[in-house]
C-alpha positions as CSV (number, residue, x, y, z in Angstrom):
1,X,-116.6,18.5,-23.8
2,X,-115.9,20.2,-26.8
3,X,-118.0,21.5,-29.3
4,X,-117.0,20.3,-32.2
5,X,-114.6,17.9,-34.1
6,X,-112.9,20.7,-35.0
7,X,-112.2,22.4,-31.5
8,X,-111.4,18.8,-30.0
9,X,-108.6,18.3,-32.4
10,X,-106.8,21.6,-31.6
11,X,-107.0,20.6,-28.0
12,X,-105.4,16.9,-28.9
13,X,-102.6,18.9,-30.8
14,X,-101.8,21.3,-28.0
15,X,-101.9,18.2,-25.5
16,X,-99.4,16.4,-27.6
17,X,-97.1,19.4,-28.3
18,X,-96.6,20.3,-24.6
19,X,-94.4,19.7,-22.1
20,X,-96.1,17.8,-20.0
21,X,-97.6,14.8,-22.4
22,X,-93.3,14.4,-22.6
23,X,-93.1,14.1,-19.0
24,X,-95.8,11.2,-19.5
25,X,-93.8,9.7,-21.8
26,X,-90.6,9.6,-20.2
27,X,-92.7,7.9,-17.0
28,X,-94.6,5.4,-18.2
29,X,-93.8,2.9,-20.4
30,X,-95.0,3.0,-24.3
31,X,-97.6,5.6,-23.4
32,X,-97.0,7.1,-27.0
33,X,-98.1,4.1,-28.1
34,X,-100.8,3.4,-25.8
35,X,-102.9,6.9,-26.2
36,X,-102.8,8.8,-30.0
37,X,-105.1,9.8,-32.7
38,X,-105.4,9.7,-36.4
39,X,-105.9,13.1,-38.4
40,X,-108.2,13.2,-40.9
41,X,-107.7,16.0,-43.6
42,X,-106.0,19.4,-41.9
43,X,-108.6,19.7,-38.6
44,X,-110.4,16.3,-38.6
45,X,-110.1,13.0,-36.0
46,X,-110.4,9.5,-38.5
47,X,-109.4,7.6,-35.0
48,X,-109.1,8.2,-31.1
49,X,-107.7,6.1,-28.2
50,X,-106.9,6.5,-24.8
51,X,-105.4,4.4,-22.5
52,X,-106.2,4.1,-18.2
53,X,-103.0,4.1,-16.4
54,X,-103.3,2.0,-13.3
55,X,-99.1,2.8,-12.0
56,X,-99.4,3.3,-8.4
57,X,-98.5,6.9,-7.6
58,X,-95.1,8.3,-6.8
59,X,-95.6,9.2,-3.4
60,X,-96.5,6.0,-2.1
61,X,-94.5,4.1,0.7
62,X,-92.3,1.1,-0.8
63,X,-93.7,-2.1,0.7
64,X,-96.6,-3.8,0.3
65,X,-98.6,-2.6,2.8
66,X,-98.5,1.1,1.2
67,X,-99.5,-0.6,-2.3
68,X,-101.8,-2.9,-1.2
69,X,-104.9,-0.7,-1.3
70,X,-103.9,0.7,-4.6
71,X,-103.9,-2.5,-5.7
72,X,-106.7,-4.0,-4.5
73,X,-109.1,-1.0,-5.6
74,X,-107.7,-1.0,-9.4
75,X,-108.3,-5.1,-9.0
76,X,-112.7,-4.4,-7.5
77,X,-112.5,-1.8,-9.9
78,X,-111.6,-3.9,-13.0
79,X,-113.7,-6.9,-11.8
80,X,-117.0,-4.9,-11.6
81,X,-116.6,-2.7,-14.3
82,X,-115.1,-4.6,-17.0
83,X,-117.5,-6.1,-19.8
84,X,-114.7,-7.9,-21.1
85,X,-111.3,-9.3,-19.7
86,X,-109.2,-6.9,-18.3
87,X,-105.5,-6.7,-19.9
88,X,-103.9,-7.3,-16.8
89,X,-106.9,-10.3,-15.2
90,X,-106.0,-12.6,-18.2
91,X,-104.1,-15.9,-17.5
92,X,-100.4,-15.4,-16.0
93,X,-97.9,-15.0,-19.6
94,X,-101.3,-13.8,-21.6
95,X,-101.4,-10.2,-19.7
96,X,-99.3,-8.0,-17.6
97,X,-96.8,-10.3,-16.0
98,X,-95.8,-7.0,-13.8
99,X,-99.3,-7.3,-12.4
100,X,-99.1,-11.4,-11.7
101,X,-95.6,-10.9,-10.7
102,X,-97.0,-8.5,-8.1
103,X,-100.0,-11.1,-7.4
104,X,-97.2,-13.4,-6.7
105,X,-95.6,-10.7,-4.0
106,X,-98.7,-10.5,-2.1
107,X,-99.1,-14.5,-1.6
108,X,-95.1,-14.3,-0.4
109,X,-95.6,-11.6,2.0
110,X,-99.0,-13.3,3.4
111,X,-97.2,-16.6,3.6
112,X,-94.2,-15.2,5.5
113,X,-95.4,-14.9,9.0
114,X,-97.1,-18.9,8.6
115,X,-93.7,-20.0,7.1
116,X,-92.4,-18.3,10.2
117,X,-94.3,-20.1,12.6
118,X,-93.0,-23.6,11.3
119,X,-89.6,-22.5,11.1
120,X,-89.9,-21.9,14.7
121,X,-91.2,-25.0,15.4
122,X,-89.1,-27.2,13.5
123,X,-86.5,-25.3,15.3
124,X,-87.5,-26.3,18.7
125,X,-87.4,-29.6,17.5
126,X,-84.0,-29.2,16.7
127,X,-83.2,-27.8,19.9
128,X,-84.6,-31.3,21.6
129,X,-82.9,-33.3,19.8
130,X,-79.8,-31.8,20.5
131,X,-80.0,-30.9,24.2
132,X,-82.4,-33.7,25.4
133,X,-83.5,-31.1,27.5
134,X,-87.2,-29.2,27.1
135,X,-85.8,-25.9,29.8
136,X,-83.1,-25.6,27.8
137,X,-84.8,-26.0,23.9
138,X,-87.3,-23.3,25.4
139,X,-84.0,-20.7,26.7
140,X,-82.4,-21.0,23.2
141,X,-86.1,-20.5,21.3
142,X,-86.6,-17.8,22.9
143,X,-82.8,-16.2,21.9
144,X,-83.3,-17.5,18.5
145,X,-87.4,-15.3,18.4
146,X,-85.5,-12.3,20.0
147,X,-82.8,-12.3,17.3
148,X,-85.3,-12.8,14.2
149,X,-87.5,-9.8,15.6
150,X,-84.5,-7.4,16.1
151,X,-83.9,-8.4,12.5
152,X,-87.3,-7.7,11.1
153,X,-87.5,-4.8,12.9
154,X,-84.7,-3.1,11.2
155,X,-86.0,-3.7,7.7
156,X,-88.5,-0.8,8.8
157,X,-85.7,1.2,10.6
158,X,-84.0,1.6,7.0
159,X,-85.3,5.1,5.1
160,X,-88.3,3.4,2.9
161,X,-87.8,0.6,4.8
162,X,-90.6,-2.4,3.8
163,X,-91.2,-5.5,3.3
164,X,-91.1,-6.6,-0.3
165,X,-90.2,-9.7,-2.1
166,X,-86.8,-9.7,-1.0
167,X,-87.2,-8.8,2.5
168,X,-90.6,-11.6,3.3
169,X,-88.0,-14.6,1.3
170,X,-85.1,-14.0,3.3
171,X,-86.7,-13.5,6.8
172,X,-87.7,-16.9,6.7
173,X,-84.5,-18.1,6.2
174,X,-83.1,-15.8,9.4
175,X,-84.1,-18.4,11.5
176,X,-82.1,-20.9,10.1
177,X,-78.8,-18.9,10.5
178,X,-79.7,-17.6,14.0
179,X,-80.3,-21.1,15.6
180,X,-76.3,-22.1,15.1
181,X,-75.0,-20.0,18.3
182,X,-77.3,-20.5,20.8
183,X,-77.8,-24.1,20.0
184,X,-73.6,-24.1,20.8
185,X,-73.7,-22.9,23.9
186,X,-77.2,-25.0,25.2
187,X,-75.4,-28.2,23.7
188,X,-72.4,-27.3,26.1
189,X,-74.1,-26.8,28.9
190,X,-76.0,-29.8,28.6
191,X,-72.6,-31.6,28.5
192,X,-70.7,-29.9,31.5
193,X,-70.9,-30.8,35.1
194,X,-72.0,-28.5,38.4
195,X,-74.1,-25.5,39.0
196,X,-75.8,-24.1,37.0
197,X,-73.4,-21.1,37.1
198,X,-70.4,-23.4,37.0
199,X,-71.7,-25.3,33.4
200,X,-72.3,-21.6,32.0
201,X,-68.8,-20.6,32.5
202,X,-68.3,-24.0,31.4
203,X,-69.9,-23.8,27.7
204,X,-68.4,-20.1,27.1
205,X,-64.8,-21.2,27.8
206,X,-65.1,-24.6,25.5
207,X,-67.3,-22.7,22.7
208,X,-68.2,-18.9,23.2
209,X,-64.8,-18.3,21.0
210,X,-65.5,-20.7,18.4
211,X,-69.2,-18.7,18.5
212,X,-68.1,-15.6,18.2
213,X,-65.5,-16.2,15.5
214,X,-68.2,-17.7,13.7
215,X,-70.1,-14.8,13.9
216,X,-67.5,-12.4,12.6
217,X,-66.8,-14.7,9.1
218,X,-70.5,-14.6,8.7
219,X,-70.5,-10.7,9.5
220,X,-67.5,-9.9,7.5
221,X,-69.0,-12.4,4.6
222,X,-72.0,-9.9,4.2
223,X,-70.3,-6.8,4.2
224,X,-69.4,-7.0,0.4
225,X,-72.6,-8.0,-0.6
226,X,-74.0,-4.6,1.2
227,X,-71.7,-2.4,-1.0
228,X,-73.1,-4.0,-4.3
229,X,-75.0,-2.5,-6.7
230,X,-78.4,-4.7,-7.3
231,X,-81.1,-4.7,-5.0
232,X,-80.9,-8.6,-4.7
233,X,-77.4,-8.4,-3.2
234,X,-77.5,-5.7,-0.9
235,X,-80.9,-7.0,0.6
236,X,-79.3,-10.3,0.9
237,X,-76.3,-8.9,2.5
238,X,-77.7,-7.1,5.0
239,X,-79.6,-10.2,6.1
240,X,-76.7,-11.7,6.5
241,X,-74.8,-9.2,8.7
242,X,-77.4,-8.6,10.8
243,X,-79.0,-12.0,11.5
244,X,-75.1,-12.5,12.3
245,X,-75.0,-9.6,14.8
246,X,-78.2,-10.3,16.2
247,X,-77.8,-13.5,16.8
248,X,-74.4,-13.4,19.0
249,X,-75.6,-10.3,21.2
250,X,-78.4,-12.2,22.1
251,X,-76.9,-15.3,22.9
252,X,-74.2,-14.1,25.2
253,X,-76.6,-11.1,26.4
254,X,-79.9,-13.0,27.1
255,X,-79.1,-16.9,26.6
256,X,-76.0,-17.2,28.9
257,X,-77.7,-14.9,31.9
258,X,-80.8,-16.8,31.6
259,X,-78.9,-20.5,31.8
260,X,-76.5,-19.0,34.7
261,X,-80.1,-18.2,36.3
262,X,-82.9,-20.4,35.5
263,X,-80.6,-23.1,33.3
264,X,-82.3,-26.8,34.2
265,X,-80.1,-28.5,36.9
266,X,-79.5,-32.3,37.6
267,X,-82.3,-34.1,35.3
268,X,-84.8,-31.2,35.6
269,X,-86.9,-31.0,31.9
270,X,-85.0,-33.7,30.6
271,X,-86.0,-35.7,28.2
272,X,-83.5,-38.7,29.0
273,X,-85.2,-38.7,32.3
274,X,-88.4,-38.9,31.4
275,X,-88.0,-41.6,29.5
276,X,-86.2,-43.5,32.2
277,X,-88.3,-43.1,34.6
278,X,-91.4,-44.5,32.1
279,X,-88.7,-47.5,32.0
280,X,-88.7,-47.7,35.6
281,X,-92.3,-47.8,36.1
282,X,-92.7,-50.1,33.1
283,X,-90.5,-52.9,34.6
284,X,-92.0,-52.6,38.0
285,X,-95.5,-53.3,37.1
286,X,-97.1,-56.5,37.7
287,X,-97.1,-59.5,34.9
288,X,-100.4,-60.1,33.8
289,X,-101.5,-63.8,34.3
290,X,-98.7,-64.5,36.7
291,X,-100.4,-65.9,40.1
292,X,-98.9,-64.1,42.9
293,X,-97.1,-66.9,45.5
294,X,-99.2,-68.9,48.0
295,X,-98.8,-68.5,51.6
296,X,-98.9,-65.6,54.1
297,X,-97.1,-62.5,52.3
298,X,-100.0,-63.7,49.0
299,X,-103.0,-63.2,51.5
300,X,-101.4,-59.8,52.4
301,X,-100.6,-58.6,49.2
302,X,-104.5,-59.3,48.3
303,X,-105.6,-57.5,51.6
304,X,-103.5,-54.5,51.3
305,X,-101.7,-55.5,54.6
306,X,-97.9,-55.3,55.2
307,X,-95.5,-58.2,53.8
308,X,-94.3,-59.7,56.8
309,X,-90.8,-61.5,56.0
310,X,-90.7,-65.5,57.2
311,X,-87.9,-65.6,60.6
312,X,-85.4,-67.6,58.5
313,X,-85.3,-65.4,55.8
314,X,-84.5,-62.4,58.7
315,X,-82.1,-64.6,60.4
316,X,-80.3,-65.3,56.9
């Protein structure tokens, strides 16, 4: 506190000539206009204002989940203290859109892991469809989770590495571009013929060259957009590449080992089979109101004792 009008206003002019009240200005945006005051005559104050920055600080981690906290303290802050509507709490367009926009951020990243989940399982469902087979929709799931991890994981490798808007949009779509290979190579397999080792070899000598040439367009596709200049692009292109990379290691590392190993044989997990043998049992059970026949073999039938077949029927 001061101790008078007169002492206050000295202090406001030495704050406003010095270095640092520039340095304020040059970091925050409109803070001149924001924070001032009004002389009155050669040492009086006719008006004073102040405004609360609520920036998060400099040396916070990128991502969300070094914001967060800043965030939500300024947010319990404002709702319990306020008397009025905060600037920034006001409809979405009305107040700070940065703060909505950031709102926004938080429902994407939250959503992710739940948008995730379905891609997985709309993947599998894929994977059925395609092989007929549940062993073998399971083997190439399992490629496909390995892949999207590996992925994820190098977001937070990178210095400052986090997951923002960019980053929780486009691992949702990873999955969608690291179910083509293995998907390739379990469809072949279902197709060949022999061992299990025998319809491995099979599937990488019909498609493991048309997988991993796919691969490199995709790889090579993304290296430009790595090199570019906006954030959007080189977040975009890395996700590319890497999903890309990923995705083919894993499929001739993990997937092809795994069918040469534990790949389903003859009609195990499949779902052709299953539904043939439902068939089967289908047209083998009993008519309903359909008298069984008269005679010996109908008294056995009803008894549980053994059909025996009439002597001209064995003779013919």
């Amino acid at each position: 506190p001061y101790k008078d009008e007169k002492a206050l206003f000295k202090a406001l002019e030495r704050f406003y000539d010095s270095d640092y009240y520039a340095e304020l200005v040059d970091d925050y945006a409109d803070f001149a206009g924001l924070t001032g005051f009004v002389r009155d005559g050669d040492d009086g104050i006719k008006a004073l204002w102040n405004s609360f920055n609520a920036s998060i600080p400099k040396n916070t981690s990128n991502g969300v989940d070094g914001t967060r906290p800043h965030y939500e303290a300024w947010e319990s802050y404002a709702v319990t203290q306020c008397s009025a509507p905060c600037y920034h709490l006001l409809p979405f367009g009305e107040g700070d859109v940065s703060w909505g926009i950031y709102s926004v951020l938080l429902v994407i990243v939250d959503e992710m892991y739940t948008s995730i989940l379905y891609a997985f399982l709309a993947a599998f469902g894929v994977l059925l469809v395609s092989t007929r087979n549940v062993i073998m929709a399971a083997l190439a799931l399992v490629t496909i989770a390995v892949a999207v991890l590996c992925v994820v994981a190098s977001i937070f490798m990178q210095p400052g590495g986090a997951l923002g808007i960019f980053e929780s949009v486009f691992a949702i779509l990873t999955l969608g571009l690291a179910v083509d290979y293995a998907v390739h190579i379990a469809h072949y397999y279902h197709e060949a013929a022999g061992s299990r080792y025998e319809r491995a070899r099979a599937s990488l000598a019909d498609i493991g060259v048309s997988v991993i040439g796919g691969a490199m367009t995709t790889i090579f596709a993304g290296m430009p957009l790595v090199a570019s200049a906006g954030l959007f692009g080189r977040t975009f292109g890395f996700f590319i590449l890497s999903v890309a990379a990923y995705a083919v290691v894993t499929t001739f590392a993990f997937l092809v080992p795994a069918l040469m190993v534990v790949g389903p044989e003859g009609k195990q997990g499949s779902l052709t089979a299953c539904c043939e043998r439902g068939s089967v049992k289908t047209r083998a059970a009993p008519l309903e109101g359909v008298a069984p026949p008269e005679g010996e073999g109908a008294a056995g039938l009803e008894e549980g004792k053994p059909v025996r077949t009439p002597p001209a029927a064995r003779e013919a």
